[in-house]
BABAKOL-448701 format. One line per field, with one value per atom (N, C-alpha, C, O): x, y, z; residue number from 1; residue in one letter; atom name. Coordinates in steps of 0.05 Angstrom, whole numbers. Layout:
# BABAKOL-448701
east: X_... $
north: Y_... $
up: Z_... $
pos: NUM_... $
code: a_... $
site: CA_... $
//
This chain:
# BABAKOL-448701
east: -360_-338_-339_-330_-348_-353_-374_-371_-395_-417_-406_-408_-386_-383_-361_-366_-331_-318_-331_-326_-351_-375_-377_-366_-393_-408_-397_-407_-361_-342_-329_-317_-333_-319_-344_-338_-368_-390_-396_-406_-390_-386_-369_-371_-350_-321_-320_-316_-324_-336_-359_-356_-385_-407_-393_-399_-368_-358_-335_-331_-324_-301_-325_-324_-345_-360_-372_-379_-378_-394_-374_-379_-354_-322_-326_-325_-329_-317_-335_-328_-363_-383_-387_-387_-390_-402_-419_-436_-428_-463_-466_-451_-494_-505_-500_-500_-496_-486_-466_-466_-452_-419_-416_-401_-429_-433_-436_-420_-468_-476_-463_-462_-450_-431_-407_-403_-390_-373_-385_-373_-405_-416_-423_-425_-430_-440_-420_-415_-403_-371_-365_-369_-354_-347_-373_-369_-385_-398_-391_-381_-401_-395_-357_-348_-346_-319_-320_-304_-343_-344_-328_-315_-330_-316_-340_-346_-351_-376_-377_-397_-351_-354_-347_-350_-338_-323_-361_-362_-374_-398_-423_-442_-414_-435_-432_-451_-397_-393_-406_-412_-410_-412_-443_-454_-456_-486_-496_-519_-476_-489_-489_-506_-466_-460_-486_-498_-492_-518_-541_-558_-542_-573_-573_-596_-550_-547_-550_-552_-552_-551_-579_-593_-595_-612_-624_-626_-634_-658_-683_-692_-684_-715_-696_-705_-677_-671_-664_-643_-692_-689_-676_-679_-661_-641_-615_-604_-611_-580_-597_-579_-613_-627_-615_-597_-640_-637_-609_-604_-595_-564_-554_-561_-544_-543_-545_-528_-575_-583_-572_-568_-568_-557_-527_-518_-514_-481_-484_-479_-494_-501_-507_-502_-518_-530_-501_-494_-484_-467_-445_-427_-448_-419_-433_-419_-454_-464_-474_-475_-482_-504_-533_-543_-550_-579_-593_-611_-593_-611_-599_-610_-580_-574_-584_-591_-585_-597_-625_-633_-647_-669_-680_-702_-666_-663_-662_-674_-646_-634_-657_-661_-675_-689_-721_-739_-720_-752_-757_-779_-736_-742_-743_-763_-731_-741_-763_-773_-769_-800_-824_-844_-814_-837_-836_-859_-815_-813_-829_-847_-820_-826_-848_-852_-869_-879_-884_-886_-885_-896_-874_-876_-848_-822_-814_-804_-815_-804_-783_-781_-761_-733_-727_-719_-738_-737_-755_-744_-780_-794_-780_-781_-769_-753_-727_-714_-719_-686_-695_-683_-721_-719_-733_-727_-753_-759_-724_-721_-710_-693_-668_-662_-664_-659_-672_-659_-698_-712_-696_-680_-704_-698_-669_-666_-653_-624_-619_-599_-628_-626_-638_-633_-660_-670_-691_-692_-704_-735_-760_-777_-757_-794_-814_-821_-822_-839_-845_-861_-829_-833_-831_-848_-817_-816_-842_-851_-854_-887_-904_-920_-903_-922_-923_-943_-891_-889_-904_-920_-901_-907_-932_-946_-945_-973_-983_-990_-987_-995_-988_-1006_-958_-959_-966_-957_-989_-993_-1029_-1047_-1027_-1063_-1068_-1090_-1043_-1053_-1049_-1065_-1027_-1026_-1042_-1051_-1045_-1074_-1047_-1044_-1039_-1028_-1014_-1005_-1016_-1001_-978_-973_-960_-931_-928_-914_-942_-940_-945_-926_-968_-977_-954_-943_-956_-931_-898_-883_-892_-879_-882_-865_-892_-909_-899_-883_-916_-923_-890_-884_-875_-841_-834_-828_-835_-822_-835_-822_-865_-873_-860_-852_-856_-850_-817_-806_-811_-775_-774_-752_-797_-793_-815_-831_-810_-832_-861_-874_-870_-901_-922_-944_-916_-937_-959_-963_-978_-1005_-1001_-1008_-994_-988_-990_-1005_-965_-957_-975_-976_-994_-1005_-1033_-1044_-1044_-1061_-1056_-1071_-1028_-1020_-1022_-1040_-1005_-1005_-1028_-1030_-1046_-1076_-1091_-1110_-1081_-1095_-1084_-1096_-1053_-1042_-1057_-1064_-1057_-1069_-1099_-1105_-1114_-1137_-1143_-1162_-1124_-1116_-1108_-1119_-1089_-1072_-1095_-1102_-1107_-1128_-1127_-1139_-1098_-1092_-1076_-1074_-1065_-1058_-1024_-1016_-1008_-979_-971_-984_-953_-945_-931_-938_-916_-898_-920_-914_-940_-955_-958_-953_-965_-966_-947_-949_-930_-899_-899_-903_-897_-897_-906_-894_-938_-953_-940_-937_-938_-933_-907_-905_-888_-860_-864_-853_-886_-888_-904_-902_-921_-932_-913_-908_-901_-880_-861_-848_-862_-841_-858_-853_-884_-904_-914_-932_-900_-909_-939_-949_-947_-980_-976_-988_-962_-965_-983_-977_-1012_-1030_-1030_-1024_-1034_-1036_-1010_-1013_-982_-960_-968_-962_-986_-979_-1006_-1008_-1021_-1045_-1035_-1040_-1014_-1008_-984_-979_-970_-956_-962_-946_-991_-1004_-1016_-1015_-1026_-1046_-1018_-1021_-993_-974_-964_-952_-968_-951_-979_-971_-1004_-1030_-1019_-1011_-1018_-998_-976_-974_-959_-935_-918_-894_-930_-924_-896_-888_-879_-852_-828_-804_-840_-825_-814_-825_-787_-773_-770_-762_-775_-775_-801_-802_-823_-849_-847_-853_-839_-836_-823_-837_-799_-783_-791_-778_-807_-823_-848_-861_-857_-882_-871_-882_-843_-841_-823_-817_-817_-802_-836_-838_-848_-885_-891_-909_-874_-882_-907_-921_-914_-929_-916_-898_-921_-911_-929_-952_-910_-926_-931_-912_-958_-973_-1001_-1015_-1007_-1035_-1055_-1073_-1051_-1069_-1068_-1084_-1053_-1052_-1056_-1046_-1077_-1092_-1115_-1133_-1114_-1131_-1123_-1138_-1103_-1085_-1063_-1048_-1070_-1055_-1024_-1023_-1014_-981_-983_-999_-966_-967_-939_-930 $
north: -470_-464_-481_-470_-509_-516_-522_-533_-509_-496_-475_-472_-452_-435_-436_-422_-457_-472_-472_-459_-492_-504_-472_-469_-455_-437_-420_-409_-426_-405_-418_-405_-450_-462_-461_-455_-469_-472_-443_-438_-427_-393_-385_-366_-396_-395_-410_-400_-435_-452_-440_-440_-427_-412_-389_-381_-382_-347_-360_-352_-382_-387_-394_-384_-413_-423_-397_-401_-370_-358_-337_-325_-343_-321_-338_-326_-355_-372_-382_-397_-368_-372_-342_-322_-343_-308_-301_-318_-276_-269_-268_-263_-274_-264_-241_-240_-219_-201_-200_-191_-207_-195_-217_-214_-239_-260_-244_-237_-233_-209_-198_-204_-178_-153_-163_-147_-192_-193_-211_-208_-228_-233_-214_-223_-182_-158_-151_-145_-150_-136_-153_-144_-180_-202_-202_-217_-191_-189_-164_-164_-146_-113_-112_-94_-133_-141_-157_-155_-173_-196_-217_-230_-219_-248_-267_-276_-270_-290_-309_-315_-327_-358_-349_-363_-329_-322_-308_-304_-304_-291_-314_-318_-327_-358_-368_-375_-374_-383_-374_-385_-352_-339_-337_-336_-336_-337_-364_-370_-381_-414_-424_-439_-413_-409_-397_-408_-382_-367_-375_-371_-389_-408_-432_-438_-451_-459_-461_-481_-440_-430_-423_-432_-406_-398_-403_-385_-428_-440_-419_-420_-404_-392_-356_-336_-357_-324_-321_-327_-309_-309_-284_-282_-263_-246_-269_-274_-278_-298_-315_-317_-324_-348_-332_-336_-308_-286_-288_-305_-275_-264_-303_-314_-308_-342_-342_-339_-347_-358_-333_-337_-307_-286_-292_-284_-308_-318_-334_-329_-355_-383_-385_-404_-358_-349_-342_-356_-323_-311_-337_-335_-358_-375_-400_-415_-395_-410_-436_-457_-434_-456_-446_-439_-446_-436_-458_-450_-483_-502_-505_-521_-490_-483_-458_-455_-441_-418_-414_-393_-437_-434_-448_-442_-467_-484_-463_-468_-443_-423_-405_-392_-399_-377_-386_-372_-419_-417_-416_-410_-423_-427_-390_-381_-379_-347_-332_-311_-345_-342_-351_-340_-370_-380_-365_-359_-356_-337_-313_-307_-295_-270_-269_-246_-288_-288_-264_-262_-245_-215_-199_-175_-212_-199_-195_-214_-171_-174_-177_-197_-168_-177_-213_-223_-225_-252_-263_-282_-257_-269_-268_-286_-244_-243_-253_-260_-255_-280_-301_-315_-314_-345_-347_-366_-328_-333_-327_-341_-316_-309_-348_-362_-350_-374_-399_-413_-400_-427_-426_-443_-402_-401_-405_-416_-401_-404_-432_-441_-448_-476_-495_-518_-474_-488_-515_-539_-497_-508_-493_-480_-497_-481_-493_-479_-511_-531_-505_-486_-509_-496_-464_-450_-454_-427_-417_-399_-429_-428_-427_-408_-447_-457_-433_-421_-426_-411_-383_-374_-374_-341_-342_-322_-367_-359_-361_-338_-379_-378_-351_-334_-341_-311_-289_-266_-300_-271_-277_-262_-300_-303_-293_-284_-296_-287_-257_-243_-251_-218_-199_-177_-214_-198_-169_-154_-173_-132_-131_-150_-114_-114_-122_-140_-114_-117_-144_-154_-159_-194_-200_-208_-196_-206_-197_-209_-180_-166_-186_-187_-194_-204_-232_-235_-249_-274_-278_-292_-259_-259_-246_-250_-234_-233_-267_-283_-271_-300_-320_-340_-323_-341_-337_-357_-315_-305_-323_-338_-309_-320_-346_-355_-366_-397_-410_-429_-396_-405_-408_-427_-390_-402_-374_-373_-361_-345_-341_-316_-354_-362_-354_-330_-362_-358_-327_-312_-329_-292_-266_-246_-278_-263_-258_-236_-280_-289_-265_-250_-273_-253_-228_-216_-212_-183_-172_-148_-182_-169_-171_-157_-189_-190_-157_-137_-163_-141_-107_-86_-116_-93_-78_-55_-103_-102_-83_-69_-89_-81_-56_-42_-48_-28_-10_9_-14_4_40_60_31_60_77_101_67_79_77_97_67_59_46_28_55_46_18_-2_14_-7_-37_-48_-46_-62_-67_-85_-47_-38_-39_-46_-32_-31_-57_-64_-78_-105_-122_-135_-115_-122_-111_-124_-94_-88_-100_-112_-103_-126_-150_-157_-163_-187_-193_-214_-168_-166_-177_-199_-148_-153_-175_-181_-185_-217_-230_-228_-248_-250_-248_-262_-221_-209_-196_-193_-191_-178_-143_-126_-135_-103_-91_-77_-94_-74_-77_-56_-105_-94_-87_-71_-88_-70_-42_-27_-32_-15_2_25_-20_-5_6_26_-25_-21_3_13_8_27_58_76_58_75_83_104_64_71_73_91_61_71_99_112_107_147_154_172_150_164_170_192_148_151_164_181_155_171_182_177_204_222_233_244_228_229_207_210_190_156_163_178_151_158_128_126_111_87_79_61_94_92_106_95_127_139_132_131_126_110_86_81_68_48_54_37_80_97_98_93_106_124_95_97_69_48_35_16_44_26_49_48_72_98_112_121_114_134_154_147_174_205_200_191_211_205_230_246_238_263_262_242_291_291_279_266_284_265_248_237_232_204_186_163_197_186_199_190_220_251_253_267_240_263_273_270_292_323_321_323_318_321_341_358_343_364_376_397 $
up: 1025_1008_983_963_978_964_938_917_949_931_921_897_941_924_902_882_902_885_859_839_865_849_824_802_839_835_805_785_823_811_784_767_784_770_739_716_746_727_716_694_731_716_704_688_708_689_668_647_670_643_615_590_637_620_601_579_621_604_580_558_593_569_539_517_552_524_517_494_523_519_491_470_506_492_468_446_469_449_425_407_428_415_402_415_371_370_367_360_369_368_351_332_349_316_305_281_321_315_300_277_310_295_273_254_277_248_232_215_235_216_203_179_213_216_195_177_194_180_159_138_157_138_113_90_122_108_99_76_122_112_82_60_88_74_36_17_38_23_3_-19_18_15_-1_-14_6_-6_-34_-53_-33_-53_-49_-65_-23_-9_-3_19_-20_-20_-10_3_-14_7_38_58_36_72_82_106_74_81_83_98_60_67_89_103_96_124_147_168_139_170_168_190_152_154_156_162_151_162_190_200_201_229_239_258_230_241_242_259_217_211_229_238_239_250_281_296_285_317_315_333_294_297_273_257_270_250_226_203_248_233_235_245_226_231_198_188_184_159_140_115_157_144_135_113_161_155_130_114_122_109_78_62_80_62_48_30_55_64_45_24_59_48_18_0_17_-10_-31_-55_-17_-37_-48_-69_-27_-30_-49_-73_-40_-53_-84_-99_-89_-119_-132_-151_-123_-129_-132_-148_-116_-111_-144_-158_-146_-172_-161_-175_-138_-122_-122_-100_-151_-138_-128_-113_-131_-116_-79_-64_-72_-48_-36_-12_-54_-49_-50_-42_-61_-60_-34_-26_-22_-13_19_40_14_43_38_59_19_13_20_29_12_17_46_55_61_94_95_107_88_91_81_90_64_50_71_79_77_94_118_126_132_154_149_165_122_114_97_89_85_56_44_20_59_43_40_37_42_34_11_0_-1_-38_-41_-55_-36_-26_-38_-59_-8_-4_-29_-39_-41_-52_-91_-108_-93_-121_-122_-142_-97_-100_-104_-120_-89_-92_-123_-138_-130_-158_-174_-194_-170_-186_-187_-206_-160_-154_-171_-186_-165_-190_-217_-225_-230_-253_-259_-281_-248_-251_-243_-255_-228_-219_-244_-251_-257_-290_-269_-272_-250_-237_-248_-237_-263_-284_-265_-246_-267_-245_-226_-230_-207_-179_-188_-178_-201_-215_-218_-204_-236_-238_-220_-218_-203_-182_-161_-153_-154_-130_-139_-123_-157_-172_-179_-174_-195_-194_-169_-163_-146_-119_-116_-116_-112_-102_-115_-112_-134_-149_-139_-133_-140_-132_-100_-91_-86_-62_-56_-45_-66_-63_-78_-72_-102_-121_-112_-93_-127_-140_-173_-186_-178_-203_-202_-218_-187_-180_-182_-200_-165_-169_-196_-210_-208_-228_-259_-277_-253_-273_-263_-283_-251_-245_-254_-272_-251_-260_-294_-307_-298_-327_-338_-362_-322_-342_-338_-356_-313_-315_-323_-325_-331_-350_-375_-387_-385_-417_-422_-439_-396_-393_-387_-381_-388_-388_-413_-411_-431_-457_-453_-462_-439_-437_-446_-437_-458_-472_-464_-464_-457_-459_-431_-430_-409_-384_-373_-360_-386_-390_-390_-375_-419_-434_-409_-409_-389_-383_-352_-339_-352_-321_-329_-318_-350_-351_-356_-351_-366_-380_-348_-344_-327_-299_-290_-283_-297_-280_-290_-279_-312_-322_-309_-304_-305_-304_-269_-263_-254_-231_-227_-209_-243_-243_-254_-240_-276_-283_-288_-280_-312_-318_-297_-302_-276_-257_-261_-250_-269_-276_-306_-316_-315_-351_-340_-353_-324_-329_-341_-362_-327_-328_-371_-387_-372_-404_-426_-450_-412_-422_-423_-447_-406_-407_-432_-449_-425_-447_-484_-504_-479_-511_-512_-533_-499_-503_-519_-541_-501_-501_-530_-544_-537_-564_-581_-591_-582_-603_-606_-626_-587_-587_-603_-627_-596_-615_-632_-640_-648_-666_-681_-703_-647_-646_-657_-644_-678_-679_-667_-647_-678_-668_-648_-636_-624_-596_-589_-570_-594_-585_-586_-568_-610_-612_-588_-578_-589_-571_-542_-530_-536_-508_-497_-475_-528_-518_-522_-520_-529_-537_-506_-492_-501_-470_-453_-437_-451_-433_-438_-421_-460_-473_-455_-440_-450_-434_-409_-402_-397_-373_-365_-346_-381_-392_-401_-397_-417_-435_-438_-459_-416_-412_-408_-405_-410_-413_-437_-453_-440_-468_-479_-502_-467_-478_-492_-509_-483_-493_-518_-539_-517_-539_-558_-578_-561_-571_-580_-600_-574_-587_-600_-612_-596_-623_-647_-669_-640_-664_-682_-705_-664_-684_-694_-709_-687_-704_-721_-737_-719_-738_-733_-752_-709_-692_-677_-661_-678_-669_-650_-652_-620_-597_-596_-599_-591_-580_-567_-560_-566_-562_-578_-568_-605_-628_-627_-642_-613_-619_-598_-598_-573_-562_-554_-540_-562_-545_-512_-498_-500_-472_-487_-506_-463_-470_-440_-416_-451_-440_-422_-428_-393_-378_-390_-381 $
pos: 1_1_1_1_2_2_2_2_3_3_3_3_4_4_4_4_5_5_5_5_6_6_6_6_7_7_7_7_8_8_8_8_9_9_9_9_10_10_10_10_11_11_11_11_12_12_12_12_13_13_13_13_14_14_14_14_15_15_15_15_16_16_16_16_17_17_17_17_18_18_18_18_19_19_19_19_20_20_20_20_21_21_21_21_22_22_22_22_23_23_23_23_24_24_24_24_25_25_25_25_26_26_26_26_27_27_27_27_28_28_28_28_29_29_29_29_30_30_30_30_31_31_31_31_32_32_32_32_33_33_33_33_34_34_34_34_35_35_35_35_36_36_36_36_37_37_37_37_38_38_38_38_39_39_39_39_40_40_40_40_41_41_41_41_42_42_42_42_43_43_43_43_44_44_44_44_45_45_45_45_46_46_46_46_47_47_47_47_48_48_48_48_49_49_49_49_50_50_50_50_51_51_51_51_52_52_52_52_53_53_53_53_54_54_54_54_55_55_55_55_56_56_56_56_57_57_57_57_58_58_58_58_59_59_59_59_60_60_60_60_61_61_61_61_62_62_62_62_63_63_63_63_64_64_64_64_65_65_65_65_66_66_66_66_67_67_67_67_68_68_68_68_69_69_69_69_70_70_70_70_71_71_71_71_72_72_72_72_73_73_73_73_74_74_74_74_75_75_75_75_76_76_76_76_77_77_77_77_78_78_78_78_79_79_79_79_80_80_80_80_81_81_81_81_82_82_82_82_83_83_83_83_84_84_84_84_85_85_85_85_86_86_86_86_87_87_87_87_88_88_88_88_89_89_89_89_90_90_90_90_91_91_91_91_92_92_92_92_93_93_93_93_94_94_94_94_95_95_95_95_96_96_96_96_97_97_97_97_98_98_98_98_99_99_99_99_100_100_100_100_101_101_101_101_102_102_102_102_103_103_103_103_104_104_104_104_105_105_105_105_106_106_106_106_107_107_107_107_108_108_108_108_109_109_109_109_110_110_110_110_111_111_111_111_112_112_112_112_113_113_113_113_114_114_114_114_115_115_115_115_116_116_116_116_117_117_117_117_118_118_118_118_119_119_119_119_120_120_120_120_121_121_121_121_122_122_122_122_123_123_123_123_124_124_124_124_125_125_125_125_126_126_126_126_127_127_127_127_128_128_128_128_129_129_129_129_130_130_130_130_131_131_131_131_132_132_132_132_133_133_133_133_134_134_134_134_135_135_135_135_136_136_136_136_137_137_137_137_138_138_138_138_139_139_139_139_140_140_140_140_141_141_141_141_142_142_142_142_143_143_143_143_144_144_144_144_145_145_145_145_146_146_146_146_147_147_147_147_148_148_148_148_149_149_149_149_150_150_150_150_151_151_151_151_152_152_152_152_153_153_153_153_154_154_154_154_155_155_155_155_156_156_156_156_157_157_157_157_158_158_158_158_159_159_159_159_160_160_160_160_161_161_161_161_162_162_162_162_163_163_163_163_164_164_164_164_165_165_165_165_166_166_166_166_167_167_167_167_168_168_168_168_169_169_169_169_170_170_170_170_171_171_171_171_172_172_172_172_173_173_173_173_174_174_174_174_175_175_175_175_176_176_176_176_177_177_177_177_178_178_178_178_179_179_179_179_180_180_180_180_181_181_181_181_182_182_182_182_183_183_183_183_184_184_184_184_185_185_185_185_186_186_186_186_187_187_187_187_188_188_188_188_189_189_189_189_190_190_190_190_191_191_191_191_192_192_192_192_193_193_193_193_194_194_194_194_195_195_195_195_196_196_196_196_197_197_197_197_198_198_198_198_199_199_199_199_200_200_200_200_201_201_201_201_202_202_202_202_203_203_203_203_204_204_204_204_205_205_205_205_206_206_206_206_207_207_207_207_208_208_208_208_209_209_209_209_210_210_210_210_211_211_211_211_212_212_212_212_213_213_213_213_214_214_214_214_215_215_215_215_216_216_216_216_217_217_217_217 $
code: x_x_x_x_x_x_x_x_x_x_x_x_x_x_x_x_x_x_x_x_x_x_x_x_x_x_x_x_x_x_x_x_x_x_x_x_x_x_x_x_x_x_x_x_x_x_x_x_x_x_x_x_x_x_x_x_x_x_x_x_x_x_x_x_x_x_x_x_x_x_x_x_x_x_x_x_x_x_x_x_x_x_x_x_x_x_x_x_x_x_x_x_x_x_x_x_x_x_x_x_x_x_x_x_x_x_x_x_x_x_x_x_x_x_x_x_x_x_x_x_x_x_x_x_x_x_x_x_x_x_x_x_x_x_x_x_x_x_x_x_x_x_x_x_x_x_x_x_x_x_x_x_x_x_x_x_x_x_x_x_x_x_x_x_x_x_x_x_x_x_x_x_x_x_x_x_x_x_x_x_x_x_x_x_x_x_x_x_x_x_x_x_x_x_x_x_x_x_x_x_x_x_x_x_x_x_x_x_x_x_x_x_x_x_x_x_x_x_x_x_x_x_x_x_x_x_x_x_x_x_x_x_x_x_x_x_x_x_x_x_x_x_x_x_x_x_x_x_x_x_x_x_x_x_x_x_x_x_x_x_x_x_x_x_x_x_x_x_x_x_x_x_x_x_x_x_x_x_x_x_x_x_x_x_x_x_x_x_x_x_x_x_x_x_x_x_x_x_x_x_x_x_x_x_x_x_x_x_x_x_x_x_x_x_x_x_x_x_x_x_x_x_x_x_x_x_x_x_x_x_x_x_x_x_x_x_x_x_x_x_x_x_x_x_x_x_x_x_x_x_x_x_x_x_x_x_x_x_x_x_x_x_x_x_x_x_x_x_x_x_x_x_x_x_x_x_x_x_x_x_x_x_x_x_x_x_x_x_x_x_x_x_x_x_x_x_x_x_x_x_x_x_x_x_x_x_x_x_x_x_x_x_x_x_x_x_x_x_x_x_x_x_x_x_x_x_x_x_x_x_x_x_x_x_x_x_x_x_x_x_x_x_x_x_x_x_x_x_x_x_x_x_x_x_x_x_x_x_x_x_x_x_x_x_x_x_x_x_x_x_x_x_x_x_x_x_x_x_x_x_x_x_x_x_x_x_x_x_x_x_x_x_x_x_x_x_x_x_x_x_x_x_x_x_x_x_x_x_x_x_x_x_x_x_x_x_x_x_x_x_x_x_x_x_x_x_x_x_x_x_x_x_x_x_x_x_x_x_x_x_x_x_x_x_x_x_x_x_x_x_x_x_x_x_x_x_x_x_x_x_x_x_x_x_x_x_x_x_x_x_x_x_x_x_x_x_x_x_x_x_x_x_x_x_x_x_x_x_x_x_x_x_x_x_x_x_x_x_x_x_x_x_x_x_x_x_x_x_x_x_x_x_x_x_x_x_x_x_x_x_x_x_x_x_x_x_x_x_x_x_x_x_x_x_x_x_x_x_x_x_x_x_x_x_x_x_x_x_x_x_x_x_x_x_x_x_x_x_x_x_x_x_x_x_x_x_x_x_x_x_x_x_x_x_x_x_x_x_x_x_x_x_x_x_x_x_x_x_x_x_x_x_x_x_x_x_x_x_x_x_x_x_x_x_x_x_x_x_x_x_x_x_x_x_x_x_x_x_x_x_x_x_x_x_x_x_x_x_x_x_x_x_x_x_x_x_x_x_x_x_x_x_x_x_x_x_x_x_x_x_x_x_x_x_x_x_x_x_x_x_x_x_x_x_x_x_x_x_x_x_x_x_x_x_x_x_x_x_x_x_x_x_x_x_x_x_x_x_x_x_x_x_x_x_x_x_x_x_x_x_x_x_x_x_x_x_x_x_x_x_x_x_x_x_x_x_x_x_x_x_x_x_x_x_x_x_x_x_x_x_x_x_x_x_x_x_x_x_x_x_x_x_x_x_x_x_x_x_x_x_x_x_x_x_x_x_x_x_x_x_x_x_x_x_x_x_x_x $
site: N_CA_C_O_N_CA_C_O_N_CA_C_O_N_CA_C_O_N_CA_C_O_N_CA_C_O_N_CA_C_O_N_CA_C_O_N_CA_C_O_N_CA_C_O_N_CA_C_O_N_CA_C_O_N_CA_C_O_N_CA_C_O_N_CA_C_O_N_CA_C_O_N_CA_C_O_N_CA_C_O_N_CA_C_O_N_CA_C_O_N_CA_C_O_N_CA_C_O_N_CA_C_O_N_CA_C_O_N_CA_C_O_N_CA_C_O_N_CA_C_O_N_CA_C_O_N_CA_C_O_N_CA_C_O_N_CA_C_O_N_CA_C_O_N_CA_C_O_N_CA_C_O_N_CA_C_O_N_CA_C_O_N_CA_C_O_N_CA_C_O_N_CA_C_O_N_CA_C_O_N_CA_C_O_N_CA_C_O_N_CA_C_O_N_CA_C_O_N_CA_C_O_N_CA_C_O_N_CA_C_O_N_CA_C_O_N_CA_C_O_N_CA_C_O_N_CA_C_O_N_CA_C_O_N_CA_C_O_N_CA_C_O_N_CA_C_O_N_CA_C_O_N_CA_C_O_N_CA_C_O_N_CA_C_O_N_CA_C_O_N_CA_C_O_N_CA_C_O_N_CA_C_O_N_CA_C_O_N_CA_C_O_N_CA_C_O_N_CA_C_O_N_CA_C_O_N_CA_C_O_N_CA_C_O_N_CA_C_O_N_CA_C_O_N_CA_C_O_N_CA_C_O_N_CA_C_O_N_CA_C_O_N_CA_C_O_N_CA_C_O_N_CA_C_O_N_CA_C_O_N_CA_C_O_N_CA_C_O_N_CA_C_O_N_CA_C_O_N_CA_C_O_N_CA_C_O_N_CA_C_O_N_CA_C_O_N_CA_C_O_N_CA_C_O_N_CA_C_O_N_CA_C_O_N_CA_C_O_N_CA_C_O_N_CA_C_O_N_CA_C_O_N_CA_C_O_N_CA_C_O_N_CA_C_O_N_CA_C_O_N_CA_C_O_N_CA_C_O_N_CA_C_O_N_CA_C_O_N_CA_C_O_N_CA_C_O_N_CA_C_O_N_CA_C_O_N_CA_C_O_N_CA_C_O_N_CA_C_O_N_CA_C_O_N_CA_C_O_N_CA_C_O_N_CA_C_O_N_CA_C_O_N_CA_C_O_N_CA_C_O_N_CA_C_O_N_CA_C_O_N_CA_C_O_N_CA_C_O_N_CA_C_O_N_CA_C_O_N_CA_C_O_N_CA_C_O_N_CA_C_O_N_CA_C_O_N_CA_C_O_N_CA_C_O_N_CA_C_O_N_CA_C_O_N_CA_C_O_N_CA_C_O_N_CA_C_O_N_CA_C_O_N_CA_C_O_N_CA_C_O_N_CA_C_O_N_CA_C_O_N_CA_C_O_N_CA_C_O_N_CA_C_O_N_CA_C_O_N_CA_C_O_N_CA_C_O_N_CA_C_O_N_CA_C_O_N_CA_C_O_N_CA_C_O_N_CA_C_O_N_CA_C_O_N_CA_C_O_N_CA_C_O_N_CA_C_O_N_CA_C_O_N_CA_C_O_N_CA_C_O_N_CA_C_O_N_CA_C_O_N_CA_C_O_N_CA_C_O_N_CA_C_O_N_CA_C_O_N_CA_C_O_N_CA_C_O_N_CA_C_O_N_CA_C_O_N_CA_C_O_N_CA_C_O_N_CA_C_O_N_CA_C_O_N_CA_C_O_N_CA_C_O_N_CA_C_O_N_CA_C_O_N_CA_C_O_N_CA_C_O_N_CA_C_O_N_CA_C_O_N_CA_C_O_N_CA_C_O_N_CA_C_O_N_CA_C_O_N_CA_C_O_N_CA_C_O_N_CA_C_O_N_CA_C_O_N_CA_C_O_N_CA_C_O_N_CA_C_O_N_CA_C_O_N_CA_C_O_N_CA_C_O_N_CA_C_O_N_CA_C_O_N_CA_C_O_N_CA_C_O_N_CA_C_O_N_CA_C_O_N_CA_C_O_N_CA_C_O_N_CA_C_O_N_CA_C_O_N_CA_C_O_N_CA_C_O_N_CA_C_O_N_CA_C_O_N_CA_C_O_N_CA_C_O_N_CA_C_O_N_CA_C_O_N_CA_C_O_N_CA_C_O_N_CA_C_O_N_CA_C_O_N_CA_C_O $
//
């Protein structure tokens, strides 16, 4: 009778602590809610609770550093993001908040560091094109100029945006002819981008067939 006492008393204890603890689940659940509202600090709460309980669960991490950004804490949010990076590294999601995070915390240093490493290892345009906006967007030109002509080199005629980039960054520079080259080989690609077009015709090129020899579908 007394083992079973025992039995009944340490099972009733387990269920009260168990009531009284919430799942990650429903953390989740009102953290999303709490969000989905723009109750941002009521959503941080509840995703810390969660990190807490569960260290390496890098949606709550995610989720977090996305509050954290919004509540105007990015050195908290990079801080909630790189432990999710490191969980996920091939997450684009996770990998463009915490770049978005650096830069807002006004970390160039690590801004840099993190984006070229992730462009050397992923080797894709998408990275590298990426790189090279946020070098541009922390004064470094040379950087930039060094990433998109990679991205390019990859992409290899296969997508305008890479291009599009490049001729931007011309024109900030004040490189005309290569703006105008690059938005020349992006109308190839093209031919229906209205923003491409729209920047022919401000260099005073009529975008057409003549004016690269492709022919528009």
């Amino acid at each position: 009778m007394k083992i079973t006492s025992l039995l009944i008393t340490v099972s009733a204890t387990l269920f009260i602590a168990a009531c009284g603890q919430p799942s990650t689940t429903t953390l989740m659940e009102k953290g999303s809610f709490a969000m989905w509202q723009g109750r941002w600090s009521d959503a941080a709460e509840k995703y810390t609770e969660i990190t807490q309980m569960h260290p390496g669960d890098w949606r709550a991490h995610f989720n977090l550093g996305k509050c954290l950004l919004e509540l105007g804490d990015p050195k908290g949010a990079a801080a909630s993001l790189e432990i999710a990076n490191t969980v996920v590294p091939n997450n684009q999601e996770v990998s463009d908040l915490l770049a978005e995070s650096y830069l807002a915390a006004g970390n160039e240093n690590k801004l840099f560091t993190f984006l070229e490493t992730h462009a050397k290892k992923q080797q894709t345009v998408r990275a590298w094109t990426r790189f090279a906006e946020y070098a541009m967007a922390i004064s470094d030109p040379d950087s930039a100029m060094i990433a998109i002509n990679t991205a390019i080199s990859l992409d290899n005629g296969t997508t305008a945006k890479p291009y599009i980039v490049s001729a931007s960054f011309a024109e900030q520079l004040g490189d005309d002819s290569l703006a105008i080259q690059r938005w020349k080989e992006a109308w190839a690609i093209d031919p229906l981008n209205t923003q491409v077009a729209d920047a022919l015709r401000g260099h005073g090129e009529i975008p057409g067939p003549t004016m690269t020899g492709a022919v528009a579908e």
